[in-house]
Structures are given as structure tokens and as C-alpha cells.
C-alpha positions in Angstrom: 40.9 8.4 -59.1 38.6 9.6 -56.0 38.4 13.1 -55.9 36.6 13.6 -52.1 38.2 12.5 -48.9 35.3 10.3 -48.4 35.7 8.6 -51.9 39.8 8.2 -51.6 38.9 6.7 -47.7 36.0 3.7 -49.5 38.9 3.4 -51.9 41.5 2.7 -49.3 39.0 0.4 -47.4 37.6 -1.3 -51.0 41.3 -2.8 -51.0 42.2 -3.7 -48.0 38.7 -5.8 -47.9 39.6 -7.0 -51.9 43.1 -8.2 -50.1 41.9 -9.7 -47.1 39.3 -11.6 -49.2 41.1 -13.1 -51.6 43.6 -14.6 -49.0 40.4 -16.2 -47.6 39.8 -17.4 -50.8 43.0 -18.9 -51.3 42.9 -20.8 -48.0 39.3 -22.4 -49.0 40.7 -23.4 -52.1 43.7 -24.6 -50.7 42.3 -26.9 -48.1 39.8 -28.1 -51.1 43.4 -29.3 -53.3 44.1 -31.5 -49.7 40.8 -33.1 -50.1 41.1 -33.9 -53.5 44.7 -34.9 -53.0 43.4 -37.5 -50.5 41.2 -38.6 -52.6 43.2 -39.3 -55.7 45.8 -41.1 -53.6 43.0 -43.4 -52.6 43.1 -43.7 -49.1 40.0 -43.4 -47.5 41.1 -42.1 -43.9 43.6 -39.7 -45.3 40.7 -38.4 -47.3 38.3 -37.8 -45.0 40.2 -36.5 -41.7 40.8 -33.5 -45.1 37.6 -33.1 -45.5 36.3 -33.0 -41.9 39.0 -30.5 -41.7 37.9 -28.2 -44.7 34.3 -28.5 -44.0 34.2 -26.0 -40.9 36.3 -23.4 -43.3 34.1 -23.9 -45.8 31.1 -23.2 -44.2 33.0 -20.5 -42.2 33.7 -18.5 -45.4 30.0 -19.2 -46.6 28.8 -17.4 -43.6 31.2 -14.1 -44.0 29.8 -13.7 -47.9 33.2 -14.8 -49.0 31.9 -17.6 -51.6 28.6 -18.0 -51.8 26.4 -21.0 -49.8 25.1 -22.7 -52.6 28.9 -23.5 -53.8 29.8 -24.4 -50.8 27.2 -26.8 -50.6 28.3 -27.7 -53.9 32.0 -28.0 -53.1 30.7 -30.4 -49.6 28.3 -32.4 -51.7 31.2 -33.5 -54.1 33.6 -34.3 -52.6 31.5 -35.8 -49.7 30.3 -38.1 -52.7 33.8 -39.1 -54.3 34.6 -40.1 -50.6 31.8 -42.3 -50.5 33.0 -43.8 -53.4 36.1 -44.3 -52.4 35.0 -46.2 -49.5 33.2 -48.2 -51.8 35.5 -49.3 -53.7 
């Protein structure tokens, strides 16, 4: 428990930041399960209007720290690629 004012304010501000973040979180990963949703149902234009939609979020959340770039990059290459493939196919 934080003894000084100052550490019991960081502690207050540590959570409302751990908070806020993770519901940022949750909406990146949410908008990733529509991509891959319109992916596994196979339609290519379903698919991809989802991913032009999570792509700005992505990045978005990449910029503010909240995941970092490189998996961002990661999460955009992959399912950029199973897209692809769908079209494909």
C-alpha cells in the first residue's frame, strides 16, 4: 500500500491508465475476431471492408504504446495475407 500522498496519487493514476488500456485492448482485439470472422466465412468483400476498418485502429493503438508496432505489423501482415488467399481461391 502507498504510504505518501504522492505514491497513493501514481497509484490512483497507475489504474485508471491499466483500465482505460485494457478497454483499448479489447476493442483491437475485437475488431481483429470481425476480420477473421470474415475470413472464415469466405467472403472476400465482407472480409476486407473488416479489415480496412481495423487497420486505422490498429495502427492507432500502435502509436499510443498500447500494443506494440511490430505486432501490429504482425497482426496487418496476416491477415492481409489470408485475404489474399481468399481472393485466390
Amino acid at each position: 500500500m502507498a504510504n505518501s500522498a504522492q505514491a497513493q496519487k501514481r497509484a490512483r493514476q497507475g489504474e485508471f491508465r491499466r483500465r482505460h488500456n485494457a478497454s483499448f485492448r479489447s476493442m483491437v482485439r475485437t475488431y481483429l475476431k470481425k476480420v477473421i470472422a470474415g475470413i472464415q466465412t469466405g467472403n472476400y468483400e465482407t472480409a476486407t471492408a473488416a479489415y480496412n476498418a481495423a487497420v486505422p485502429v490498429i495502427d492507432r493503438m500502435a502509436d499510443k504504446g498500447i500494443i506494440h508496432k511490430n505486432k501490429a505489423a504482425r497482426h496487418k501482415s496476416r491477415l492481409n495475407t489470408a485475404i489474399l488467399a481468399l481472393k485466390a481461391a
